[in-house]
C-alpha positions as CSV (number, residue, x, y, z in Angstrom):
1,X,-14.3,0.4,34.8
2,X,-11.0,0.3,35.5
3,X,-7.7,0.5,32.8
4,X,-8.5,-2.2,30.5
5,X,-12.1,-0.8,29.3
6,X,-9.5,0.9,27.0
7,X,-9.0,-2.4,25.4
8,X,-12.3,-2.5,24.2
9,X,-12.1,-2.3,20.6
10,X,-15.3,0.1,20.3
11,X,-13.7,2.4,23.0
12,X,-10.7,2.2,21.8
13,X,-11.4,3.3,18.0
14,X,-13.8,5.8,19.8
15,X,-10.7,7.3,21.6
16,X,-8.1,7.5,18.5
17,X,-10.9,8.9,16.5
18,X,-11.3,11.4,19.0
19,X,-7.7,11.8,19.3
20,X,-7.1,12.0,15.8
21,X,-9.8,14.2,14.8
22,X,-8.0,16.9,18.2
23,X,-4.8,16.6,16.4
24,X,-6.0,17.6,13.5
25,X,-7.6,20.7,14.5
26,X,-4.6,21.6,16.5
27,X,-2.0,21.3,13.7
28,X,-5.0,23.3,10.7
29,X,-3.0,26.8,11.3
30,X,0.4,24.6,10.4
31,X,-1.2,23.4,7.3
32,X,-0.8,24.7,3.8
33,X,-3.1,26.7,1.9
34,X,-4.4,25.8,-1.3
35,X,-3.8,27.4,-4.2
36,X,-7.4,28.5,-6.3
37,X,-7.9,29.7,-9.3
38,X,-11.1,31.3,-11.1
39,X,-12.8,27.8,-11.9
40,X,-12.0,26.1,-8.4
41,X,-9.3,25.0,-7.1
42,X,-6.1,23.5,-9.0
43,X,-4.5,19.9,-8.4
44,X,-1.2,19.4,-6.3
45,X,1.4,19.2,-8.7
46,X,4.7,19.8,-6.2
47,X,5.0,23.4,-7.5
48,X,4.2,22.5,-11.1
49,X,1.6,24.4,-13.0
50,X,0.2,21.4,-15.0
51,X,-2.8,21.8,-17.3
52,X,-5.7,19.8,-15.4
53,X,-7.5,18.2,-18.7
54,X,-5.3,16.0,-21.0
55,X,-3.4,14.6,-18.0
56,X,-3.0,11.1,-17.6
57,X,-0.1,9.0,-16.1
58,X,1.5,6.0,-18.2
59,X,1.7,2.8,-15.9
60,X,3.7,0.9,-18.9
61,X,6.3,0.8,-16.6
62,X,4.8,0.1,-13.6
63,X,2.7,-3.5,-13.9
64,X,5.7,-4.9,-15.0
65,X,7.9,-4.4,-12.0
66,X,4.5,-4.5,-10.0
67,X,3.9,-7.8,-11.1
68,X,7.7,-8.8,-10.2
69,X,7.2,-7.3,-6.8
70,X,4.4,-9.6,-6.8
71,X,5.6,-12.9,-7.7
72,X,8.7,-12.7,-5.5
73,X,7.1,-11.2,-2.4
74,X,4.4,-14.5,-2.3
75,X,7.2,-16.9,-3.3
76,X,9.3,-15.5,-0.4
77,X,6.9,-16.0,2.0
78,X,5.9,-19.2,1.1
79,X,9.7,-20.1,1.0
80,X,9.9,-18.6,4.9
81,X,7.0,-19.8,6.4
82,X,7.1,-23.4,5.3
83,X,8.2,-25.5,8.1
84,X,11.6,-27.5,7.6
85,X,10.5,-30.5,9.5
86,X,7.6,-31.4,7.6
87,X,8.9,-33.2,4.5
88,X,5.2,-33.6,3.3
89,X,5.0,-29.5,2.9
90,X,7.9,-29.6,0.3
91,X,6.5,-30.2,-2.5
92,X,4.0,-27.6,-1.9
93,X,7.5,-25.3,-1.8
94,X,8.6,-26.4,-5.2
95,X,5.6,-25.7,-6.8
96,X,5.5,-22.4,-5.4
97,X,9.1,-21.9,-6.4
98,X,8.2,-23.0,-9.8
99,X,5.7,-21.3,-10.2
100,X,7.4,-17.8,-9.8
101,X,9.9,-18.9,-12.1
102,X,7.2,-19.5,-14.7
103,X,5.7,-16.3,-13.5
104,X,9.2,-14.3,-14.2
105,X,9.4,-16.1,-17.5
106,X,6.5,-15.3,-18.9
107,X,6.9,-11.4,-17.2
108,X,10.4,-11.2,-19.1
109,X,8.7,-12.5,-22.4
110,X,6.4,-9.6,-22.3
């Protein structure tokens, strides 16, 4: 049993739970305390006293540039990762690349 039973993956996740869970009994008393009222305890609302029914975010605005985020993120890796010296792989590229740009299209239409 020397250094690289720590390799293990079984003893390894067994050791950075164990670590893990020690940290985070040594940092509690750092930790802050939460806030309760009469009926339990309130949401985290950075300092905001929100009501907690009735409350519901608005992601409108967020698929859209989710989507983008998307779209470029898996044409950019197709664009980076496809070797250059393969000319039988380019085509593949350009449909990727055409893709997105129908992609973006039809995200701006929206």
């Amino acid at each position: 049993m020397g250094p690289a039973t720590l390799l293990v993956p079984p003893v390894a996740f067994v050791v950075i739970l164990c670590t893990v869970v020690l940290l985070a009994a040594a940092l509690k008393p750092l930790a802050f305390s939460t806030r309760t009222n009469g009926t339990g305890r309130e949401p985290y609302a950075c300092g905001e006293d929100i009501p907690v029914r009735g409350v519901q975010p608005n992601y409108v605005q967020f698929f859209p540039f989710a989507f983008f985020f998307t779209i470029m993120h898996v044409v950019a890796l197709m664009v980076a990762t496809v070797p250059a010296e393969t000319a039988s792989t380019l085509p593949v590229l350009a449909v990727y690349m055409v893709g997105g740009g129908v992609g973006l299209l039809a995200l701006q239409a929206r």
